[in-house]
C-alpha positions, 0 to 999 in steps of 0.5 A, a space after each residue: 419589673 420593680 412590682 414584681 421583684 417587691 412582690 417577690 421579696 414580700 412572699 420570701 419574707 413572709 414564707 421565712 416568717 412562717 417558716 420560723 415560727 412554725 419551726 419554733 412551734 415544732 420544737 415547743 411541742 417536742 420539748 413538751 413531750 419530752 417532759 411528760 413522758 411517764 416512767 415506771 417501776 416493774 416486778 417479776 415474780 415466780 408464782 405456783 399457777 393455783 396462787 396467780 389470781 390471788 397475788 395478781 389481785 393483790 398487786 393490782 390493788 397497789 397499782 401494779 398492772 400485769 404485761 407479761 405471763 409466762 408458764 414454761 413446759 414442765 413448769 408447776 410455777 408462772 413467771 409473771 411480770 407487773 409494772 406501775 407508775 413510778 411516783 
C-alpha cells in the first residue's frame, strides 16, 4: 500500500513538473510572437484606369505592394490601395 501511494505521489510530482515547464514554454513561444509581428504602412490612391500600370510600377519599386482594386460603375477613375513594410 506504502508502494503504491509513493509511486503515486512520484507520478503527481512529475505530471506537475511537466505541466509547468510546458505551461512556461507555451508562454515563451507567445511572448515571441508578439514581437515579431510585422506592422505596416498603406496608401489609396484615386487613379484614371490608363495610368494604373504605370503608378503600380512605380510604387512597387518603392516597396509598396497592391491589396486592393476597385473600379466603381460609372468610374473613368480606380480606387487602388498598396501597403508596405513600416520600417
Amino acid at each position: 500500500m506504502k508502494k503504491t501511494a509513493i509511486a503515486i505521489l512520484v507520478l503527481i510530482t512529475i505530471l506537475s513538473i511537466f505541466s509547468i515547464s510546458f505551461a512556461k514554454s507555451t508562454t515563451e513561444t507567445s511572448t515571441k510572437q508578439q514581437v515579431e509581428i510585422q506592422k505596416w504602412e498603406y496608401t489609396c490612391l484615386r487613379q484614371l484606369s490608363e495610368k494604373i500600370g504605370l503608378i503600380s510600377n512605380s510604387l512597387g519599386k518603392e516597396g509598396w505592394e497592391m491589396v486592393s482594386f476597385a473600379f466603381p460603375k460609372n468610374s473613368v477613375h480606380a480606387r487602388i490601395c498598396f501597403k508596405r513594410p513600416l520600417k
